[in-house]
C-alpha positions as CSV (number, residue, x, y, z in Angstrom):
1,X,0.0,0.0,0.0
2,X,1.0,3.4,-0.4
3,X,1.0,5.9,1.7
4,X,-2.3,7.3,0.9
5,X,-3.4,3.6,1.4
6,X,-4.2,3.5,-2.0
7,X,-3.0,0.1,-3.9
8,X,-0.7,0.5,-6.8
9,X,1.4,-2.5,-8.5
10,X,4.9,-1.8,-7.3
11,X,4.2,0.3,-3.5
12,X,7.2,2.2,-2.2
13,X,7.4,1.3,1.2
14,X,6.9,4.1,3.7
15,X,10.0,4.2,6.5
16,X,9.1,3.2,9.9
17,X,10.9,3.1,13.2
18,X,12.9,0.1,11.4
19,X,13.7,1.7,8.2
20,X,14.5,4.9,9.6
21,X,18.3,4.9,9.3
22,X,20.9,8.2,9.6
23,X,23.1,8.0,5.8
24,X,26.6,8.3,6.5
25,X,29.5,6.7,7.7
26,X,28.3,3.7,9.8
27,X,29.7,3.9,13.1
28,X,32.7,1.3,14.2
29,X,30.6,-1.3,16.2
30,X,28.2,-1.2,12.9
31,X,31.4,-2.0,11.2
32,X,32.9,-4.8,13.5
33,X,29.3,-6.9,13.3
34,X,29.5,-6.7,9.6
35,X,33.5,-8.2,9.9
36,X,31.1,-10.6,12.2
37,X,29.2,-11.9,9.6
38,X,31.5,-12.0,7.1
39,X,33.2,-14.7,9.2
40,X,30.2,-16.6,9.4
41,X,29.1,-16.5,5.8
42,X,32.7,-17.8,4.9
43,X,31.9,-20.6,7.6
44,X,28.9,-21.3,5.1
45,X,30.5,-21.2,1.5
46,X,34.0,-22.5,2.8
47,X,32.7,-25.8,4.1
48,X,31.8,-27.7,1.0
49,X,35.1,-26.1,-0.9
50,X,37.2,-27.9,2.4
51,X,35.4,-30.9,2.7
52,X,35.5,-31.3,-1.0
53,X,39.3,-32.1,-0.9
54,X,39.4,-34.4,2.0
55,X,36.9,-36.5,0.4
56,X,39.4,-39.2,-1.0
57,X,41.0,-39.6,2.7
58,X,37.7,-40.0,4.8
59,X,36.8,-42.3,1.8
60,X,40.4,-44.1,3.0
61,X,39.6,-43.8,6.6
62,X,35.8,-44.6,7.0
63,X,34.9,-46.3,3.8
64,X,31.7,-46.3,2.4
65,X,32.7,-45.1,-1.1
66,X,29.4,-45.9,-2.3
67,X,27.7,-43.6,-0.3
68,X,30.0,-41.0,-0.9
69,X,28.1,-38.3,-2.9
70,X,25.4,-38.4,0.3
71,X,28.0,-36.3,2.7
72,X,27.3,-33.6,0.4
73,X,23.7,-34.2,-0.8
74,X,22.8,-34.7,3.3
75,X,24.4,-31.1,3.7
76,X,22.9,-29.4,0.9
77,X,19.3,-30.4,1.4
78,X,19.3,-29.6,4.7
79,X,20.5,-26.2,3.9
80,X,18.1,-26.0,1.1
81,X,15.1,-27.3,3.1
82,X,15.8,-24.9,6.5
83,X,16.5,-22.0,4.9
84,X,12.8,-20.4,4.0
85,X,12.5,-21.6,8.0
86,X,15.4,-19.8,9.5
87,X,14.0,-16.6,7.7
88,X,10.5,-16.8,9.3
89,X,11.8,-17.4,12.8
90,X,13.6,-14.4,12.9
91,X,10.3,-12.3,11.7
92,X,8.8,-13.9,15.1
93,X,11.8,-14.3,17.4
94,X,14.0,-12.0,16.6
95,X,16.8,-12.2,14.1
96,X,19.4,-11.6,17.0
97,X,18.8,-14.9,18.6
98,X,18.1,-17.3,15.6
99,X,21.0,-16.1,14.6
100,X,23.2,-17.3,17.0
101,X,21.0,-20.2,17.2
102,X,22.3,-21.4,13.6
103,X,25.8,-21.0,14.3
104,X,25.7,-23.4,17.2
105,X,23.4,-25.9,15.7
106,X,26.5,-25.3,12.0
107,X,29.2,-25.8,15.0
108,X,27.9,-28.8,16.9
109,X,27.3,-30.5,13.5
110,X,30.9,-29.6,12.5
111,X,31.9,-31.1,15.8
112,X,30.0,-34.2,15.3
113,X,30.9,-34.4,11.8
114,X,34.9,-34.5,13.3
115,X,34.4,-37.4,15.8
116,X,32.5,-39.4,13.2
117,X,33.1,-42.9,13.1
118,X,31.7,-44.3,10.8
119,X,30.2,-43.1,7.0
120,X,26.8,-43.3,8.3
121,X,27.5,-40.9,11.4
122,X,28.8,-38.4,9.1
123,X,26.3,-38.4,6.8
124,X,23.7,-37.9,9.8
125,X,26.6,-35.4,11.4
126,X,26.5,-33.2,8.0
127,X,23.1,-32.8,7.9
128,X,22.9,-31.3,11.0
129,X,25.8,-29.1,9.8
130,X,23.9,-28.2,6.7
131,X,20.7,-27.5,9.2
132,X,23.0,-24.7,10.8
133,X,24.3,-23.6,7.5
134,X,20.6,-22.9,6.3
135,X,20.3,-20.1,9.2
136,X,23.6,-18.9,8.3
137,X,23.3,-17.6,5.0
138,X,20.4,-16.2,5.3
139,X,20.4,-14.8,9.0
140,X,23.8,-12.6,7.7
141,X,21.5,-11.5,4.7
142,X,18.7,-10.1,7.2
143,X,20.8,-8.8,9.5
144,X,22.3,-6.3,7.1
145,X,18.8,-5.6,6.1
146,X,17.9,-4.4,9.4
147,X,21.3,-2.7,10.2
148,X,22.2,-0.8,6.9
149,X,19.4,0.4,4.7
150,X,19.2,-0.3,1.1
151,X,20.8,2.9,-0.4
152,X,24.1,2.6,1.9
153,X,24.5,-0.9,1.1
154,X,25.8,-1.2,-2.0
155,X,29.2,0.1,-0.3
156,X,29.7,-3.0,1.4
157,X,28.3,-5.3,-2.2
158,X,32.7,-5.7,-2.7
159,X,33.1,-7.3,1.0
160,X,30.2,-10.0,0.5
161,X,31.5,-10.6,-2.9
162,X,35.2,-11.1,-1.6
163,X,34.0,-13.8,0.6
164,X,32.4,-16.0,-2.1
165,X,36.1,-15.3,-3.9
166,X,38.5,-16.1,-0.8
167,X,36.3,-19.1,-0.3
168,X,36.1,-20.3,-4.3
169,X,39.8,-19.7,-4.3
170,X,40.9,-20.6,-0.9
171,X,38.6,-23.5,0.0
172,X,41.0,-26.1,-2.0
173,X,44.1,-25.0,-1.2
174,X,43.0,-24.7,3.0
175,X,41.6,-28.8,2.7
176,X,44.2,-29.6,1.2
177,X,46.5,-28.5,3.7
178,X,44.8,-29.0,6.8
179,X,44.3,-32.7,5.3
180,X,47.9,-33.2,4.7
181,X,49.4,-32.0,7.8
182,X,46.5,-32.4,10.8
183,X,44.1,-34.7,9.0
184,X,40.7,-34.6,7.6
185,X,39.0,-34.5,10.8
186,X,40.4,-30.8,11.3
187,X,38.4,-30.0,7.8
188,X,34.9,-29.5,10.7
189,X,37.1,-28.6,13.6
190,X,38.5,-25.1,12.0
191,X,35.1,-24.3,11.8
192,X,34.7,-23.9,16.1
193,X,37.2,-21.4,16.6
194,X,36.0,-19.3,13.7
195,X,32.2,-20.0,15.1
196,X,33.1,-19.1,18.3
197,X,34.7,-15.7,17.8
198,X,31.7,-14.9,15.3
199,X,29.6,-16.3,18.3
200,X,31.6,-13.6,20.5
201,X,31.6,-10.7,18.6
202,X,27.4,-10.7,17.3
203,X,26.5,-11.4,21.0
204,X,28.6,-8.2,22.5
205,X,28.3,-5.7,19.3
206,X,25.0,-6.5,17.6
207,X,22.0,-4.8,19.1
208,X,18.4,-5.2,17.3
209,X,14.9,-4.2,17.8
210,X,13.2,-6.2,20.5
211,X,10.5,-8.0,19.1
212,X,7.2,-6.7,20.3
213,X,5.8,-10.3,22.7
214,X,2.3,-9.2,23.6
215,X,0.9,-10.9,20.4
216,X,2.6,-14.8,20.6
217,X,2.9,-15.6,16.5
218,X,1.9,-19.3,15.9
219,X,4.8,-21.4,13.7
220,X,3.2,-22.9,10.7
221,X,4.0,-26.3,11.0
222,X,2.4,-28.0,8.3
223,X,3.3,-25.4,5.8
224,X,7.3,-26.2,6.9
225,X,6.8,-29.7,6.6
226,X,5.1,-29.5,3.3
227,X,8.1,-27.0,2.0
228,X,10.8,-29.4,3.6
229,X,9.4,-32.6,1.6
230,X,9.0,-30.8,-1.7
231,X,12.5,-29.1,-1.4
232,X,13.5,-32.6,-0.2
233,X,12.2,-34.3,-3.4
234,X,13.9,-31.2,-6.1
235,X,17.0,-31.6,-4.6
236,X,16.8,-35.5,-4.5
237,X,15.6,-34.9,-8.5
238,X,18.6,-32.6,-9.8
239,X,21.0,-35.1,-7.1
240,X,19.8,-38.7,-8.5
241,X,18.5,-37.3,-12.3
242,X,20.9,-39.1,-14.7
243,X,23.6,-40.6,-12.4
244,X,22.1,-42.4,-9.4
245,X,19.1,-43.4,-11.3
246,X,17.6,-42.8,-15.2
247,X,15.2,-39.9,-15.5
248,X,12.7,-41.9,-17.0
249,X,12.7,-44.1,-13.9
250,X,10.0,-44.9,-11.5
251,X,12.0,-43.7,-8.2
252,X,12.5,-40.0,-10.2
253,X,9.1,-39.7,-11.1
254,X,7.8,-40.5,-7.3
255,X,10.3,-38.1,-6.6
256,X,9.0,-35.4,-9.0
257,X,5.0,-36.5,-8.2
258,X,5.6,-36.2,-4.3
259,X,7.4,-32.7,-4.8
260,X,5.0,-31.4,-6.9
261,X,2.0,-32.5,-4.6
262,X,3.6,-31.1,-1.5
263,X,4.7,-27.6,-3.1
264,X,0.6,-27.7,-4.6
265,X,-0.2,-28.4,-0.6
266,X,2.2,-26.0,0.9
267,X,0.6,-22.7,-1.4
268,X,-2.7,-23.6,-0.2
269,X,-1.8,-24.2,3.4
270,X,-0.3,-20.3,2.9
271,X,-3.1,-19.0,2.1
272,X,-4.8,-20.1,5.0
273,X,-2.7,-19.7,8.1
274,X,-2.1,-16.1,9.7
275,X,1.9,-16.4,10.0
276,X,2.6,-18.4,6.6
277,X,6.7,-19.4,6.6
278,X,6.6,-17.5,2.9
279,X,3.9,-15.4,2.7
280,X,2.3,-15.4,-1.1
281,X,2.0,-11.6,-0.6
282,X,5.8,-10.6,-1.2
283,X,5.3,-12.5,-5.1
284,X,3.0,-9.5,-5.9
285,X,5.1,-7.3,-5.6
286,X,6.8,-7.3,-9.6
287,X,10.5,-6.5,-8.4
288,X,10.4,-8.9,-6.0
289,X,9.2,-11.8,-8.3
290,X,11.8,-10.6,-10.9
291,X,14.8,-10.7,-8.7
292,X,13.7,-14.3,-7.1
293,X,13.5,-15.6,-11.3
294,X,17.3,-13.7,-11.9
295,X,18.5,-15.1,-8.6
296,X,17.3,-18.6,-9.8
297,X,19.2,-18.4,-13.3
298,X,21.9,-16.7,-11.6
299,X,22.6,-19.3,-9.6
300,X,21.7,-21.8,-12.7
301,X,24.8,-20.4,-14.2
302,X,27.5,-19.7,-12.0
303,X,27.3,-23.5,-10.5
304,X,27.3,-24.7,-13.9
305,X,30.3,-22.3,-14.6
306,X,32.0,-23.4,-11.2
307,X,31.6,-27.1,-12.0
308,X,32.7,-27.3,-15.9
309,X,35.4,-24.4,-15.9
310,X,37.9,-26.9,-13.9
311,X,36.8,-29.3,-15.5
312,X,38.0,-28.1,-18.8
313,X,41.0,-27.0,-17.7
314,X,42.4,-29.9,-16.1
315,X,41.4,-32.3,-18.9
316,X,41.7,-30.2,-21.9
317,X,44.2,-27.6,-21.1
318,X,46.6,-29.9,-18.8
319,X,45.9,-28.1,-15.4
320,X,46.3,-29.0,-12.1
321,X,43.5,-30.5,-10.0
322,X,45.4,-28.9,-6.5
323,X,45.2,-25.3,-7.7
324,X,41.6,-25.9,-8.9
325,X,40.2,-23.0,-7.0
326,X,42.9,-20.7,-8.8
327,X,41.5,-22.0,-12.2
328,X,38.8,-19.8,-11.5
329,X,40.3,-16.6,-10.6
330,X,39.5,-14.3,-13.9
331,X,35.9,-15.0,-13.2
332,X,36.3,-14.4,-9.4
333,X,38.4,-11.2,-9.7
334,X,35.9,-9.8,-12.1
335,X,33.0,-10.9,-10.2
336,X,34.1,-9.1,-6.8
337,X,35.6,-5.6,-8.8
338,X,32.6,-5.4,-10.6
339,X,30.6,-5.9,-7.6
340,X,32.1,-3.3,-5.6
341,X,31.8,-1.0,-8.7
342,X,28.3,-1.5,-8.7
343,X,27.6,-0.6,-5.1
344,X,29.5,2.6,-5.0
345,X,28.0,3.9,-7.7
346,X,24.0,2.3,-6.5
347,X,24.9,4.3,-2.8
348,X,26.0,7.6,-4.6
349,X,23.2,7.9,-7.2
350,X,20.4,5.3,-5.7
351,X,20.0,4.1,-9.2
352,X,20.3,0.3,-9.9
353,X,18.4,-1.1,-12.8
354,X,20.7,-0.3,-15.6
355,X,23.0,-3.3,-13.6
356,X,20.5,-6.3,-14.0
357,X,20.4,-5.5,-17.7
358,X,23.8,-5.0,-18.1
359,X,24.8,-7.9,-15.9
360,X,22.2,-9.9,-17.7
361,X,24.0,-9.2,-21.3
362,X,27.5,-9.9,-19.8
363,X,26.5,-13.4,-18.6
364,X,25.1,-14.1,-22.1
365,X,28.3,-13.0,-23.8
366,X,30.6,-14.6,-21.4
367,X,28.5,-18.1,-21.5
368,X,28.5,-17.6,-25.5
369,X,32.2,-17.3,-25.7
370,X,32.7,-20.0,-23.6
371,X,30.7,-22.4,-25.8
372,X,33.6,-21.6,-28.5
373,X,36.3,-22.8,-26.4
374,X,37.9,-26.3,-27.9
375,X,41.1,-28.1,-27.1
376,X,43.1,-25.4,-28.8
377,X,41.8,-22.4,-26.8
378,X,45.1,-21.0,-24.6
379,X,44.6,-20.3,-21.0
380,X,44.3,-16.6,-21.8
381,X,41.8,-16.8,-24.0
382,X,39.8,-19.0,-21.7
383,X,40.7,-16.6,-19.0
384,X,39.0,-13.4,-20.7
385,X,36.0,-15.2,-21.3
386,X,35.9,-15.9,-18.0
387,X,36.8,-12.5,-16.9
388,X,33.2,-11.5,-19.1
389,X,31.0,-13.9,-17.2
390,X,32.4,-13.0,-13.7
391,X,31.5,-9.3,-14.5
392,X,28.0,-10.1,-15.4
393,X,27.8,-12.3,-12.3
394,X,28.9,-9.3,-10.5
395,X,26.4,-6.8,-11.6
396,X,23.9,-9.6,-10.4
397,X,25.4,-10.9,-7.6
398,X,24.3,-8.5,-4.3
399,X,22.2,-6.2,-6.5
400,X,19.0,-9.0,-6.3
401,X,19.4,-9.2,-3.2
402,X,19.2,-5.6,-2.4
403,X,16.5,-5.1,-4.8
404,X,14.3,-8.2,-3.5
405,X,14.9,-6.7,0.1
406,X,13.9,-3.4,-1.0
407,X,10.7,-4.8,-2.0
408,X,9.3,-5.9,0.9
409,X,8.2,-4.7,4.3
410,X,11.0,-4.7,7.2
411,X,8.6,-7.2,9.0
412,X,9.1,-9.6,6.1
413,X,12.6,-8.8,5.8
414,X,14.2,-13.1,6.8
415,X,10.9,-14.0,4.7
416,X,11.8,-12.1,1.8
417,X,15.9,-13.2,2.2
418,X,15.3,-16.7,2.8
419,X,13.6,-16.8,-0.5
420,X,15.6,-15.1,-2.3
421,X,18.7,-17.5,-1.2
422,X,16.3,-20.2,-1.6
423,X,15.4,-19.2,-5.5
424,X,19.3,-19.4,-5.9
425,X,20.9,-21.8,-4.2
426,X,17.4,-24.2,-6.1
427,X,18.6,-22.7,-9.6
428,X,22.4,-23.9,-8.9
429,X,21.0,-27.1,-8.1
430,X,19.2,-27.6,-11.2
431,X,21.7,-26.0,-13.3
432,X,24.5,-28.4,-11.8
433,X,21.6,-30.9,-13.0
434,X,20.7,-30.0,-16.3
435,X,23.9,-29.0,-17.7
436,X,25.7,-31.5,-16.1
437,X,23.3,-34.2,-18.1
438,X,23.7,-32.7,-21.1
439,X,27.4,-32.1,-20.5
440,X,28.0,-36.5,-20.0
441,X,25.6,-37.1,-22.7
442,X,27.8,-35.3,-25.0
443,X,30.9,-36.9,-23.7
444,X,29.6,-40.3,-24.4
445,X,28.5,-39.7,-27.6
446,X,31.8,-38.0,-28.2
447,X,33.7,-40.8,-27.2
448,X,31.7,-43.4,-28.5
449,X,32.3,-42.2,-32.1
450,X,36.3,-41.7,-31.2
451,X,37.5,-44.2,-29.4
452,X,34.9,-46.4,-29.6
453,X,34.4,-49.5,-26.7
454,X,38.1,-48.7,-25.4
455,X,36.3,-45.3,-24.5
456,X,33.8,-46.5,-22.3
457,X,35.8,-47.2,-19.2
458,X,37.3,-43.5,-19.6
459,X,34.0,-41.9,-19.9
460,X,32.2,-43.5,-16.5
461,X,35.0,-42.1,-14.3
462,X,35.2,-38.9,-16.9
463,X,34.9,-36.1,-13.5
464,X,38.2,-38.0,-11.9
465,X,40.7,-37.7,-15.0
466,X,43.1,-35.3,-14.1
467,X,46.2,-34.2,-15.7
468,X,48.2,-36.9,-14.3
469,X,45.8,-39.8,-14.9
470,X,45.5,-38.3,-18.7
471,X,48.9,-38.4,-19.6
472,X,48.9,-42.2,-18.7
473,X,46.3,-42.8,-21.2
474,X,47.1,-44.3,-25.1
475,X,47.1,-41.0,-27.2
476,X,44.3,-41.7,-29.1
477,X,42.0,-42.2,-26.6
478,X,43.6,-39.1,-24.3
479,X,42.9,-37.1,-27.4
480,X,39.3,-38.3,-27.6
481,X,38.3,-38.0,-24.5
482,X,39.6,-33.9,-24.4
483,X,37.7,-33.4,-27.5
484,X,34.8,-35.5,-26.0
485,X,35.2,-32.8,-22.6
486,X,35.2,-29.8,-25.2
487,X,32.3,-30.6,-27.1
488,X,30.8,-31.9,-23.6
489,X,31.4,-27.9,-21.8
490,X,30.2,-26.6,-25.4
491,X,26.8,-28.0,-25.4
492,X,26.5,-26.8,-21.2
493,X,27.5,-23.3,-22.4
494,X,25.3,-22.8,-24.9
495,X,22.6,-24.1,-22.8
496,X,23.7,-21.9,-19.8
497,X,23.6,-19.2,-22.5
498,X,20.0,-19.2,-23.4
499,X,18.9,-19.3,-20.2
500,X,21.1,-16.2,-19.1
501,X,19.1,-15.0,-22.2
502,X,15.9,-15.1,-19.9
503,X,17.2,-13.4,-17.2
504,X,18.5,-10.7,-19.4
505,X,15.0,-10.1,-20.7
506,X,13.6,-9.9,-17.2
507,X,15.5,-7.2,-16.2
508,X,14.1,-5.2,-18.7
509,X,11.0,-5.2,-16.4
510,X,12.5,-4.0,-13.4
511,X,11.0,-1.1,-11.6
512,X,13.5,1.6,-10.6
513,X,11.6,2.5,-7.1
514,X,13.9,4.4,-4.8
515,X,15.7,2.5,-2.3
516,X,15.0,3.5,1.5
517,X,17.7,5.3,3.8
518,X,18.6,8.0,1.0
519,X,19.3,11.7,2.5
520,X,15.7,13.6,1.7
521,X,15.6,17.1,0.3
522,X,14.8,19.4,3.4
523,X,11.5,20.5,1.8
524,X,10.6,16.7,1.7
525,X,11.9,16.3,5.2
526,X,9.7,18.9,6.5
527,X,6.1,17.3,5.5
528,X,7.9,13.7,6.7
529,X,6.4,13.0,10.9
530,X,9.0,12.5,13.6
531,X,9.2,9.1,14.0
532,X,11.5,6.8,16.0
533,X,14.8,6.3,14.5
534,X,17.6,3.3,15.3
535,X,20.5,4.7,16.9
536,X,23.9,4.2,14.9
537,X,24.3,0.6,16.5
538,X,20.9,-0.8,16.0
539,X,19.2,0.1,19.6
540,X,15.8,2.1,18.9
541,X,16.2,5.6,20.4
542,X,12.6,7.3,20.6
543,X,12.7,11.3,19.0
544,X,11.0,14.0,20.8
């Protein structure tokens, strides 16, 4: 509603006590909760980049090699499932204390995850990890919705972005080191003392709102369960699809019938509880719906991109598997300059849409290019292309985000970030899906016409081949198979390509509506009614 009460299609939201925020520089306690949750959203993307490494020596350690694939699905479903949940409980509880709630829950599962025994314990171990991780993510994105509003944000877009690139780059390198020198069990415990002094610092420095108790918000139960199975049952689909079982078989399509049935089920149930975990509301508003789509093919791409760029390089352009996370620095570097571009100039001139449109072209250009890319392409060739994607990504990245958050009402801030994560972190797991079937179809096909039967054993174990296994191969069915990967990252390119496509027609429908917290003319400030305003560190201080 506006503020003449009078319904329009895309409302600028009046301020309020909570949106009421003094522009300028952000006082040092402000600025020591943001370093805060930094650390803890490394905790959250640094995890699976760790683990990832030590894989081959728990595998050595624990066994259980055919269950292998489940330390990671257990941990990403549970994220995925908890996340939409961790948002709502901090609309009712208070983001403060759910907050700190996920990083113990992320921190005992870490633990746990260290003492396991067994395969089965830390598959059951990781899930509670990935239960943590859920209220990580998200509880840093609503934080910094409540502390620093909209228009002042975009100075800090560079800092969230360097933390995806320390922990795309850094991730490998750190496993591989802890696992070499402490062993993999240290892989979860370097998460505790980094925990702990997040724990520290949010619980001395942070200071929120108090969440008004005299009206007791009921939990919807039934509309968490029904979200849980049917995020559950997409995850299990993009995880199984094409590896772990045929698509055309009968345990996918229960999968797909049982997630279809409980997402049907969980709308209805929203639209018939008071205190819905995703209130349908927030979709009506058109920027809000737009940024949840570009979040979705966002994410679509950059997994994709994140899981076929090494890939390339280590079987096509003789790369090393150890410096993986380096492979990707062109893209990263881009993404994170970019990024931090972007917010300086959204703070100093509140305008943003020109950055979806322009980050939507880049990601279509840098996708395209990519596609071209065959076993002849140098490393600097590949590199520039990737330097184009990581710019579009950048223009992307925070900006939906901001813009989704922007949208909605400060009471429906963790609603309104949980689902935007949620739209994301679903599109990765569909894109890592999609492209990746396409991408093994091609390299069987590819091989098959090569090198024939003496291919087939090369192309089941096709994401293991590494420089050194490669160079122990018979010539001509090394140089199949790199022609077989080429054609393979072609055809997942081109298809990442025309779905960046969508994404860049979307943002054509973006609404420029003014962010909240920018400086008002004094005339404007006149007609505005005192109102309480947030202090500098968070606490509500009440005007006269």
């Amino acid at each position: 509603m506006s503020p003449t009460g009078k319904q329009t299609e895309q409302p600028e939201i009046p301020e309020t006590p909570e949106t009421a925020e003094k522009p300028g520089r952000q006082p040092r306690s402000v600025r020591v909760v943001l370093l805060a949750l930094m650390i803890a959203m490394l905790l959250a993307m640094l995890d699976n980049m760790i683990v990832g490494t030590a894989m081959p020596t728990i595998v050595g350690e624990l066994g259980g090699l055919a269950h292998l694939s489940w330390v990671v699905t257990a941990y990403t479903l549970a994220t995925a499932a908890s996340t939409p949940i961790w948002g709502k409980l901090g609309d009712i509880y208070g983001r403060k204390g759910v907050f700190l709630t996920s990083i113990v829950v992320f921190l005992i599962g870490s633990a746990l995850s260290g003492m396991a025994q067994d395969m089965g314990q830390l598959i059951g171990f990781r899930a509670v990890q990935g239960l943590g991780a859920g209220g990580l993510m998200v509880g840093v994105m609503a934080i910094i919705g409540d502390l620093i509003p909209p228009r002042e944000r975009g100075k800090y877009q560079g800092m969230m972005a360097g933390v995806m690139a320390l922990a795309m780059i850094g991730g490998p390198l750190v496993g591989g080191t802890i696992t070499d020198h402490l062993g993999w069990r240290w892989s979860f415990y370097i998460n505790l003392p980094l925990g702990a002094l997040a724990l520290v610092m949010i619980t001395a420095v942070l200071h929120l709102p108090v969440k008004d108790r005299t009206t007791k918000a009921k939990v919807d139960y039934l509309g968490a369960a029904l979200l849980t199975i049917g995020i559950t049952a997409i995850v299990l689909v993009t995880t199984w699809g094409g590896t772990e079982y045929a698509w055309s078989s009968a345990m996918i399509m229960e999968l797909i019938a049982v997630g279809v049935a409980s997402l049907i089920g969980f709308v209805f149930v929203q639209t018939r509880v008071p205190e819905p975990i995703m209130p349908l509301h927030i979709f009506r508003n058109r920027n809000f719906s737009l940024m949840s789509v570009i979040g979705f093919l966002t994410g679509f791409v950059m997994f994709g991109a994140v899981l076929f760029l090494p890939l390339y390089q280590q079987a096509v352009q003789g790369a090393s598997a150890t410096n993986s996370g380096l492979l990707l620095l062109p893209m990263l570097l881009s993404m994170m300059l970019v990024s931090l571009i972007a917010g300086r100039v959204t703070t100093s001139s509140g305008k943003y849409k020109i950055f979806p449109i322009l980050g939507g072209g880049l990601m279509v250009v840098g996708l395209f290019l990519l596609a071209q890319m065959d076993t002849g392409t140098s490393r600097l060739t590949s590199g520039l292309y990737m330097a184009v994607l990581g710019a579009g990504m950048g223009f992307l990245m925070q900006i939906t985000m901001l813009v989704a958050q922007n949208s909605v009402e400060m009471k429906d801030m963790g609603v309104g970030s949980s689902t935007t994560t949620l739209f994301r972190t679903l599109g990765g797991s569909f894109g890592a899906a999609i492209m990746g079937a396409l991408f093994t179809s091609r390299v069987q096909d590819e091989m098959a016409a090569r090198a024939g039967a003496g291919g087939a054993g090369v192309t089941e174990q096709s994401t293991q081949l590494d420089a050194a296994s490669l160079a122990k191969l018979p010539d001509m069915v090394r140089e199949a198979y790199q022609h077989a990967v080429s054609t393979g990252t072609n055809a997942a390119f081109t298809l990442g390509a025309a779905v960046a496509v969508i994404g860049f027609v979307a943002a054509f429908f973006v609404k420029e509506v003014p962010l909240r917290g920018g400086e008002k003319k004094p005339a404007d400030a006149a007609d505005q009614p005192a109102t309480p305003a947030p202090a500098a560190d968070g606490k509500v201080t009440q005007s006269a």
